[in-house]
C-alpha positions as CSV (number, residue, x, y, z in Angstrom):
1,X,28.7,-11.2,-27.2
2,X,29.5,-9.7,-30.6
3,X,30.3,-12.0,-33.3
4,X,30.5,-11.7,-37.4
5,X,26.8,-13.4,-37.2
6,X,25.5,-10.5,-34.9
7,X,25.3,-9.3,-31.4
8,X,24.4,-12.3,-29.0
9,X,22.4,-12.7,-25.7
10,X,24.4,-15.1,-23.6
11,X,23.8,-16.6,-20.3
12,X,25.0,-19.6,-18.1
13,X,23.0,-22.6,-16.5
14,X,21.4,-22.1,-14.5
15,X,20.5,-18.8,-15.0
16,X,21.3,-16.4,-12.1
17,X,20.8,-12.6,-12.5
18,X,23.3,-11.8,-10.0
19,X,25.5,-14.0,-11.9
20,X,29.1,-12.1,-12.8
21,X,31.1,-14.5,-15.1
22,X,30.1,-14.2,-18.3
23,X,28.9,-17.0,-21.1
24,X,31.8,-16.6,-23.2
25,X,35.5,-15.4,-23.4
26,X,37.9,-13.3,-25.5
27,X,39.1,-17.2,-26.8
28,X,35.4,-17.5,-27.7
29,X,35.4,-14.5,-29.7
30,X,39.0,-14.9,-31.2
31,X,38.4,-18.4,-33.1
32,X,34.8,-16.9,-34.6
33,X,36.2,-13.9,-35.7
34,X,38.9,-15.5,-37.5
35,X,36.2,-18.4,-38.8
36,X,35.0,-15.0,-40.7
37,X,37.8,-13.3,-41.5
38,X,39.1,-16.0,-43.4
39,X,36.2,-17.4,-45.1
40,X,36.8,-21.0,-43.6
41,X,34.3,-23.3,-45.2
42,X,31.5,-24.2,-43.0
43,X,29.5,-26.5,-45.2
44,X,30.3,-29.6,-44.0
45,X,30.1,-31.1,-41.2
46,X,31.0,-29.0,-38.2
47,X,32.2,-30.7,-34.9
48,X,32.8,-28.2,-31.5
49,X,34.5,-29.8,-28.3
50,X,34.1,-28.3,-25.0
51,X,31.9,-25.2,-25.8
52,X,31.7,-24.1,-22.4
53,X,28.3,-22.6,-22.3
54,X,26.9,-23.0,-26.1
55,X,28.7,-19.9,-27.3
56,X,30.3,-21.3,-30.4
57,X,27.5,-23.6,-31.5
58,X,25.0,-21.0,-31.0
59,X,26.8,-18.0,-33.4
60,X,27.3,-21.2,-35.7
61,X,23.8,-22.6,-35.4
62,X,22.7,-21.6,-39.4
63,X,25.5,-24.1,-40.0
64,X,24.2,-27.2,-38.3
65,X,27.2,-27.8,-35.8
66,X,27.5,-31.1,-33.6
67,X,28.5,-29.7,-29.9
68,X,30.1,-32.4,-28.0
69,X,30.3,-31.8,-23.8
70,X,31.5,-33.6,-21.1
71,X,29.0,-31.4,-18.8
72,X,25.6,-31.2,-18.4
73,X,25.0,-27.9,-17.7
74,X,26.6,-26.6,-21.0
75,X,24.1,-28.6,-22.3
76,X,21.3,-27.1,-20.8
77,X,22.9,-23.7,-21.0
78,X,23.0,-24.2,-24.9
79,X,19.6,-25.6,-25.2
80,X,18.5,-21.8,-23.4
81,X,21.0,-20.0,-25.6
82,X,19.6,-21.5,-28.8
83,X,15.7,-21.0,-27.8
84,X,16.6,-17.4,-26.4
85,X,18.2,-17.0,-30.0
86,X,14.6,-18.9,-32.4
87,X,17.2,-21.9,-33.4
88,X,14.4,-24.4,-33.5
89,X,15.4,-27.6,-31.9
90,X,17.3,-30.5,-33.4
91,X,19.4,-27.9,-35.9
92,X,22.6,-28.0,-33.2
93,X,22.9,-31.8,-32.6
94,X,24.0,-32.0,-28.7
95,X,26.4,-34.6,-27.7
96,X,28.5,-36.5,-25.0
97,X,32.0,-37.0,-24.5
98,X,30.2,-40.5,-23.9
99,X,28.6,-40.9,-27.1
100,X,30.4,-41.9,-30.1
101,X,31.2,-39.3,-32.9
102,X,30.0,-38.5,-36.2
103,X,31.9,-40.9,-38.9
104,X,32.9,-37.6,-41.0
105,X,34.1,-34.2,-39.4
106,X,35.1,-31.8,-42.2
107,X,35.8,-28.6,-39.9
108,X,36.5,-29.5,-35.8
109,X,36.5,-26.6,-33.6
110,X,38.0,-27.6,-30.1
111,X,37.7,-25.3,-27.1
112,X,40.5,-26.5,-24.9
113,X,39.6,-28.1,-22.1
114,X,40.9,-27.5,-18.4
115,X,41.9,-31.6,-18.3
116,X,44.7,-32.8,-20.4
117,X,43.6,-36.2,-20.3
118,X,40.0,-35.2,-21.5
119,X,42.1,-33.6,-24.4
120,X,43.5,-36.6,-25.3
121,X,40.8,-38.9,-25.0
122,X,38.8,-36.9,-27.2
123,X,41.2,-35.9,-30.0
124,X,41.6,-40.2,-30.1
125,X,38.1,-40.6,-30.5
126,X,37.9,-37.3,-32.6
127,X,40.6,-38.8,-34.7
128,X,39.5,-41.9,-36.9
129,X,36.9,-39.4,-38.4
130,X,38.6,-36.6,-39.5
131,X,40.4,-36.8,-43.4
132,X,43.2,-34.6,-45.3
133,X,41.3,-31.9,-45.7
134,X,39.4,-31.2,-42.2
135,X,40.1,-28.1,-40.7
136,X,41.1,-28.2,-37.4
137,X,41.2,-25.2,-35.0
138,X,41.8,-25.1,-30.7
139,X,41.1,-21.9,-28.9
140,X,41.7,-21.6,-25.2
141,X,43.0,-18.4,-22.9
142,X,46.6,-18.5,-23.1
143,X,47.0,-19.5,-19.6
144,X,45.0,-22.4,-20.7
145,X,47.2,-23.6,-23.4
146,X,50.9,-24.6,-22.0
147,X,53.7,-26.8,-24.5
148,X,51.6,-30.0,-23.5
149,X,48.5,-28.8,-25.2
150,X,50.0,-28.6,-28.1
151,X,52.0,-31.7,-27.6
152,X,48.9,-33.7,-27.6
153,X,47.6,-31.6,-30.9
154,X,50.5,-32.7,-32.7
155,X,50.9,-36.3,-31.5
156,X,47.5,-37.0,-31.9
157,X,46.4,-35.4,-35.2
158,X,49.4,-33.8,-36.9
159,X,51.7,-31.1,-37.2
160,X,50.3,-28.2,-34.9
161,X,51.4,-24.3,-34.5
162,X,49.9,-21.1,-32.7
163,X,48.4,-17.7,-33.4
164,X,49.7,-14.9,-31.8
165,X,47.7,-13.9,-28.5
166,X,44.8,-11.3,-28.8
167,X,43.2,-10.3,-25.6
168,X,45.1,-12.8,-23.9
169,X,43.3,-14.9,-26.2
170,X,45.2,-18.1,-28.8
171,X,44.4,-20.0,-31.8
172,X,45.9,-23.4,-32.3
173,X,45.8,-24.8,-35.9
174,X,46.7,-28.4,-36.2
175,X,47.0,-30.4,-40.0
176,X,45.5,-33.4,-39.4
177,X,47.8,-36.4,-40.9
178,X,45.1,-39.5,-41.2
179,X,47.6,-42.2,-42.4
180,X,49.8,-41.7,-39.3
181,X,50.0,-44.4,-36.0
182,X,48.2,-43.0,-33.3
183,X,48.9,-44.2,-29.9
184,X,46.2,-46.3,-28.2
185,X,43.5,-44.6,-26.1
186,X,44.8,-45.4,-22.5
187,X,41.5,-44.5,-21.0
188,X,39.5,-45.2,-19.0
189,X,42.1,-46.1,-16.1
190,X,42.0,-48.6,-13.9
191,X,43.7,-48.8,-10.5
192,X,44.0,-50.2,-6.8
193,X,42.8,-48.2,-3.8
194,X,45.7,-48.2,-0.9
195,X,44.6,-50.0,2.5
196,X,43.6,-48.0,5.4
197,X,40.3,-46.4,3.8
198,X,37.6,-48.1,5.0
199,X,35.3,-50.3,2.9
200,X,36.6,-49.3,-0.6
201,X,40.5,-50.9,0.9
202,X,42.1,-52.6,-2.2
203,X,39.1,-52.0,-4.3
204,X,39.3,-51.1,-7.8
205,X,38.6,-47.8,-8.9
206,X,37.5,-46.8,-13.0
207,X,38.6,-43.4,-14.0
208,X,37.3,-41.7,-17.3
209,X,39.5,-39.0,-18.6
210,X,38.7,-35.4,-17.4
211,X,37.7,-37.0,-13.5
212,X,39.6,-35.2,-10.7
213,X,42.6,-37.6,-9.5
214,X,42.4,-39.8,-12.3
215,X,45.5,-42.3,-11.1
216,X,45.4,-42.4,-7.6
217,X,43.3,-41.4,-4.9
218,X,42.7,-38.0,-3.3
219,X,44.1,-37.0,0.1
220,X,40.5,-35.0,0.4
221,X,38.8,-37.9,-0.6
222,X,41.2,-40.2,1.5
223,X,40.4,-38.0,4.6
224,X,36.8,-38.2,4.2
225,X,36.7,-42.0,3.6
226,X,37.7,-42.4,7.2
227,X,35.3,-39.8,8.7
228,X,32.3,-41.4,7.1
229,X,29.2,-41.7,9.1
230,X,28.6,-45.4,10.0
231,X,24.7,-45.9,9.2
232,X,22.9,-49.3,8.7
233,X,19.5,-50.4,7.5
234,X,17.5,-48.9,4.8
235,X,19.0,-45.4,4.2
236,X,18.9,-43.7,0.8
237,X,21.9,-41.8,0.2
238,X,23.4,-39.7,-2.1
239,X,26.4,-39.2,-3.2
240,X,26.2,-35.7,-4.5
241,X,28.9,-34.4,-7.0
242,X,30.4,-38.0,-7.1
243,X,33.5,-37.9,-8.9
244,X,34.5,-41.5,-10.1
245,X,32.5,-42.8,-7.4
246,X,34.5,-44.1,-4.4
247,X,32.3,-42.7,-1.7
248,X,29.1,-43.6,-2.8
249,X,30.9,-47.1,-3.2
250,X,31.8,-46.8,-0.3
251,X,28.7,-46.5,1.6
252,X,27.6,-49.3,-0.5
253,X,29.6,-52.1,0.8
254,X,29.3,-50.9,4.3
255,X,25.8,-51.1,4.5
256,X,24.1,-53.4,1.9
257,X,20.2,-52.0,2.4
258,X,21.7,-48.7,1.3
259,X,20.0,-47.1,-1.7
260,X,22.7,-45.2,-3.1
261,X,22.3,-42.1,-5.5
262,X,25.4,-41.3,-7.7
263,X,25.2,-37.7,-9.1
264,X,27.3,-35.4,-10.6
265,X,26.9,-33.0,-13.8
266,X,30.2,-34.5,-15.6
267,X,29.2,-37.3,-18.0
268,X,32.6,-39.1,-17.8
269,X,32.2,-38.8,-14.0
270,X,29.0,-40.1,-13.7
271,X,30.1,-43.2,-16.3
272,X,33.8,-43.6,-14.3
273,X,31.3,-43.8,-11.0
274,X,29.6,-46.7,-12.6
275,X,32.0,-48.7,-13.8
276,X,33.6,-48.4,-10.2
277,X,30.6,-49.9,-8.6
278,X,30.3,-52.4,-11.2
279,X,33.9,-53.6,-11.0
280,X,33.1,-54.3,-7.3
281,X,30.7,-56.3,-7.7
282,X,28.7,-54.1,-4.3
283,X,25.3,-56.0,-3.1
284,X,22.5,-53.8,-3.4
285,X,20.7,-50.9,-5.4
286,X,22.0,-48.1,-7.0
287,X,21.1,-45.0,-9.5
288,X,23.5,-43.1,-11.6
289,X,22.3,-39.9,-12.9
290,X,24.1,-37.3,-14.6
291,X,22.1,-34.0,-13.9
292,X,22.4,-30.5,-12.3
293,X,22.8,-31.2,-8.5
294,X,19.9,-32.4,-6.3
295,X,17.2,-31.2,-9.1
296,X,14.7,-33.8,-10.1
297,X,15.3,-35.7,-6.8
298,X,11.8,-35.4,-4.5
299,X,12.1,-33.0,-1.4
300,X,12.3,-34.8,1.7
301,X,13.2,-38.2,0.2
302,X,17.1,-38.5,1.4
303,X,18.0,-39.1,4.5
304,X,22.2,-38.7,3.9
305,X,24.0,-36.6,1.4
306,X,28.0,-36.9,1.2
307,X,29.2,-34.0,-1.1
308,X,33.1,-32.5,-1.8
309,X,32.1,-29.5,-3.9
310,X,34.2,-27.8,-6.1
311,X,35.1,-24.2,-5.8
312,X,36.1,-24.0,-9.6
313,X,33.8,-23.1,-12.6
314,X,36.6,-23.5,-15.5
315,X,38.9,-21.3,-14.7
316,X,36.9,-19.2,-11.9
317,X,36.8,-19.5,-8.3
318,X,33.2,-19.1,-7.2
319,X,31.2,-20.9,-4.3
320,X,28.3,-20.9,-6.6
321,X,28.2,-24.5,-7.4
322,X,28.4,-25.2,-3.4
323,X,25.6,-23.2,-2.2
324,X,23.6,-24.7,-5.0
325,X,24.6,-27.9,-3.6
326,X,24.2,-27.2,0.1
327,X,20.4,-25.8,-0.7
328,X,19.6,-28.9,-3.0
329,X,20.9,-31.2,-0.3
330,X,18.5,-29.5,2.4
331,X,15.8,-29.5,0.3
332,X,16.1,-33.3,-0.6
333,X,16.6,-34.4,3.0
334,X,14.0,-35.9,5.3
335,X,13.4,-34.0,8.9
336,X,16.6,-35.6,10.8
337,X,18.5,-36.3,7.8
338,X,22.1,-35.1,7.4
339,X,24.6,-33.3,4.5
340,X,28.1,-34.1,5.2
341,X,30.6,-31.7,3.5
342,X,34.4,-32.1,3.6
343,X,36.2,-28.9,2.1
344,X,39.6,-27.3,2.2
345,X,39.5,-25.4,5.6
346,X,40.0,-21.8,4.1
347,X,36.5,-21.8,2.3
348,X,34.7,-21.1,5.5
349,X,31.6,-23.6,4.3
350,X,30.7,-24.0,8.0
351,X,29.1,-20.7,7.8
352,X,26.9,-21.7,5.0
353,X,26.0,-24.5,6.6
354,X,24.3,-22.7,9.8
355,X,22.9,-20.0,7.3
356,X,20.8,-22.6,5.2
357,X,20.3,-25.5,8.0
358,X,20.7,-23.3,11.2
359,X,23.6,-25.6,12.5
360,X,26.6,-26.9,11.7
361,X,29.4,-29.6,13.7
362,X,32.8,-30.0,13.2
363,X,33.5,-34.0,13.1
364,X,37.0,-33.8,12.1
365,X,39.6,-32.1,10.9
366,X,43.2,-31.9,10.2
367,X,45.7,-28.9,8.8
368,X,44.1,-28.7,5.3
369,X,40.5,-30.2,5.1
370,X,37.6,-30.3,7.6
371,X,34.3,-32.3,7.7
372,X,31.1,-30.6,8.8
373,X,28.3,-32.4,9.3
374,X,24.5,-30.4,9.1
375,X,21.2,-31.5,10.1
376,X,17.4,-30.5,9.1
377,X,15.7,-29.6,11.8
């Protein structure tokens, strides 16, 4: 990537040669160029939301920046990017959307996020800290940035306008306006699963902003609650890419001797999948890890995994993330155990499924999802 600091060797997490999609975007390289060109003041304290793979905080690294992610992979991708790039460690300061923010922010540079309700629960938790004179700048893809972005900008922080588009590319620039009311953060949200799906009937669900489905529940996720596999006894399971929890949860009050594994590389998922559990009050033991897949788990240590993987990465459509998933899972199991996918029918995962595990069975379907179920032999 070429920036006003230099040219830049960029790469995503994990790394991947025959990897296509680039580390950055023309939004990216739109809001540094302009940080340049106009000689904004980078002394202070610099705040980035949602760098996508440590682009912006790694141009910006002689400046100390505070990177704040909601994903763990960013993370690690920016760790790479800055040791590929001699920025010795500690000089970016890496943070969650779960951790709190720093008291002062005297420039915030916000990559806009694909969620609108991750948007506004981090400009409220962004807001208490910034003053008159922070500068405030958004940079997205234009098809990322509708009326409602810029809605939550201005209702949030204070008056907001737009740049005109280069390469498809758009600036937002927001005034921040301390003194005014704010609306209360509504989230996390809280709500009542339906009857009908198994275990987790009328159970309460905890959603942090930025979680797929995040007031009601999922007619994927609906489907596969009622296609789950009904095992008993001491089974460790995992519920890979977990969302806000309800399968794992699932599992849990079904069969009590479970040992359930909540996983996903979201922060506010992995925290929303917690607090579900907890506000059930489930018998038995649990683990919540936010990581990348089934990496760090021991090979042949599981004997169920339940994954719904996603087919997006931002604003790409790749099956990347599954077949990362779908090896992990075969890796992790025990001879005998068993991966259970549900997935849009058009996405043809059964055919992954027999490549990595030589088999793959159909145990339901209907006109949009299926769930396959694979075993290691």
């Amino acid at each position: 990537m070429t920036t006003p600091w230099g040219e830049l060797a960029l790469t995503r997490f994990p790394e991947d040669p025959r990897e296509r999609l680039r580390a950055w975007d023309a939004s990216d390289e739109y809001l540094l160029r302009h940080l340049a060109e106009r000689e904004i003041p980078l002394s202070g304290t610099v705040v980035v939301v949602g760098d996508r793979w440590g682009a912006l905080v790694t141009a910006l690294a002689e400046h100390r920046p505070t990177q704040i992610t909601d994903s763990f992979l960013t993370q690690e991708a920016t760790r790479a990017n800055l040791a590929r790039h001699a920025v010795e460690p500690g000089t970016v300061r890496l943070l969650t959307t779960q951790d709190a923010p720093p008291d002062r922010i005297d420039v915030l540079l916000v990559r806009v996020p694909k969620s609108l309700a991750l948007l506004e629960d981090q400009l409220l938790r962004l807001a208490p800290s910034l003053h008159e004179g922070t500068v405030v700048i958004g940079t997205g893809m234009v098809k990322e940035i509708h009326t409602s972005t810029l809605q939550q900008f201005e209702r949030i922080l204070g008056p907001t306008r737009t740049s005109l588009a280069e390469k498809k590319a758009r600036l937002i620039f927001c005034t921040p306006e301390p003194s005014s009311a704010r609306p209360a953060n509504p989230w996390p949200y809280t709500y009542t699963l339906p009857d009908g799906v198994g275990a987790v009937s009328g159970r309460t669900v905890v959603n942090h902003a930025g979680v797929f489905c995040a007031d009601r529940l999922d007619i994927g996720t609906r489907f596969f609650l009622g296609q789950l596999p009904d095992g008993k006894g001491a089974q460790r399971v995992v519920d890979l890419g977990c969302g806000n929890g309800v399968v794992g949860t699932a599992v849990a009050l079904a069969n009590p001797e479970a040992e359930v594994l909540f996983v996903d590389e979201s922060f506010q998922a992995v925290a929303s999948a917690e607090a579900t559990y907890r506000a059930n009050g489930v018998p038995g033991h649990a683990e919540f890890r936010v990581g990348d897949g089934l990496a760090g788990v021991p090979s042949g240590s599981v004997d169920l995994v339940l994954n719904n993987p996603p087919f997006h990465s931002h604003q790409a459509t790749t099956d990347t993330t599954a077949w990362r998933m779908f090896s992990g899972a075969r890796r992790a199991l025990r001879p005998g155990g068993e991966l259970w996918v549900i997935g849009n029918r058009h996405l043809g995962y059964h055919v992954k499924l027999r490549k990595l595990f030589g088999n793959s069975q159909l145990v339901a379907s209907d006109p949009k999802f299926v769930v396959l179920r694979a075993v290691k032999r």
